[in-house]
C-alpha positions in Angstrom: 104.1 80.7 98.7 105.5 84.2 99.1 107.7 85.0 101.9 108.9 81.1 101.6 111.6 79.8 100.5 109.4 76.7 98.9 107.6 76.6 95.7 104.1 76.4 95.3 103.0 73.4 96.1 105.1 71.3 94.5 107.7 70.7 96.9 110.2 72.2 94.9 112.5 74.6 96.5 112.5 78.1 95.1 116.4 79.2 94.6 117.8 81.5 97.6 118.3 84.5 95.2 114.8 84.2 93.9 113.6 84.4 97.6 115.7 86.8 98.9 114.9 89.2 95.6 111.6 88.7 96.8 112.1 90.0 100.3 114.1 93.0 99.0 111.6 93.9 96.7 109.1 94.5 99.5 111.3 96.5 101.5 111.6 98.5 98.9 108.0 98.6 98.0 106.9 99.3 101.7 109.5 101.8 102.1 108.1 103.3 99.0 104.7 103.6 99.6 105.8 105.5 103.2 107.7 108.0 101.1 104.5 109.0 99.6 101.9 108.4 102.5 100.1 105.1 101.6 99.6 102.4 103.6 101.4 98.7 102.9 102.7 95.5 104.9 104.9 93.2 104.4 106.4 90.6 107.1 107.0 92.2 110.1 107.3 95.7 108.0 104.8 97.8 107.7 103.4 101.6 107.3 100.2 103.7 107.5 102.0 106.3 105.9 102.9 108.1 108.3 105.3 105.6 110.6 106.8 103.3 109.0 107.0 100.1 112.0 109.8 97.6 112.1 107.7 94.7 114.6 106.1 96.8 116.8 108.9 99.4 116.7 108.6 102.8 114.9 111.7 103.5 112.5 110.1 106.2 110.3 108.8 108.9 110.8 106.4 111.9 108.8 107.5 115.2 110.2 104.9 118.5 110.5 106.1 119.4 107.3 105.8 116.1 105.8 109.4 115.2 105.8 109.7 111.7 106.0 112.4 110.8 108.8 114.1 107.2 109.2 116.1 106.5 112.1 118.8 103.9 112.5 117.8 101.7 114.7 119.3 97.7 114.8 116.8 96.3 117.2 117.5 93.0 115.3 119.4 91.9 111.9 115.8 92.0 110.3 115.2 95.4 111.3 118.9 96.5 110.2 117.7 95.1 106.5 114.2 96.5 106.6 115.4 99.8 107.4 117.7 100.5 104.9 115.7 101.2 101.8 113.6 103.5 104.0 117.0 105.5 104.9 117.9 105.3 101.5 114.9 107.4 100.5 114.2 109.2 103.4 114.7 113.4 103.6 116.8 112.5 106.7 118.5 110.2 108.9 118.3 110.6 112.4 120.0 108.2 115.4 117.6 105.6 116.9 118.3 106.5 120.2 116.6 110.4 119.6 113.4 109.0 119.8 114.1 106.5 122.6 115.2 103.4 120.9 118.3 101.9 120.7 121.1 102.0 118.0 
């Protein structure tokens, strides 16, 4: 089952790294398909293409220009993780609390 730290079916536990790898991989891949405007989800991560949403909370932006902006929020330790492949390939990096969340 993805997202799980159990195998499929067979009650067999996957190894951590193998589910964590998995995790990190669609961080990356969500934060990804923000950079070039398609939609994707993941577990509490998603993105139209134009925000990118931590939960319910926006930490990415599309500027006028199309400038994608991440801002560094830690609403939770989840968010913190999910956010950090978006700064990583965002144009910029701007404080959470300039668009009214909290850093």
């Amino acid at each position: 089952m993805v997202g799980s730290p159990h195998g499929e079916g067979d009650g067999m536990r996957k190894p951590y790294q193998e589910w964590a790898g998995a995790r990190t991989e669609a961080r990356y891949r969500i934060a990804a398909a923000w950079m070039v405007g398609s939609p994707d989800s993941g577990s509490n991560f998603r993105t139209d293409g134009q925000t990118l949403y931590s939960y319910a909370h926006a930490v990415g932006i599309t500027g006028s220009n199309g400038r994608k902006i991440a801002y560094d929020c830690h609403y939770s330790v989840t968010t913190a993780k999910q956010t950090g492949p978006a700064k990583a390939m965002a144009h910029e990096i701007r404080p959470c609390e300039s668009h009214g969340g909290r850093a």
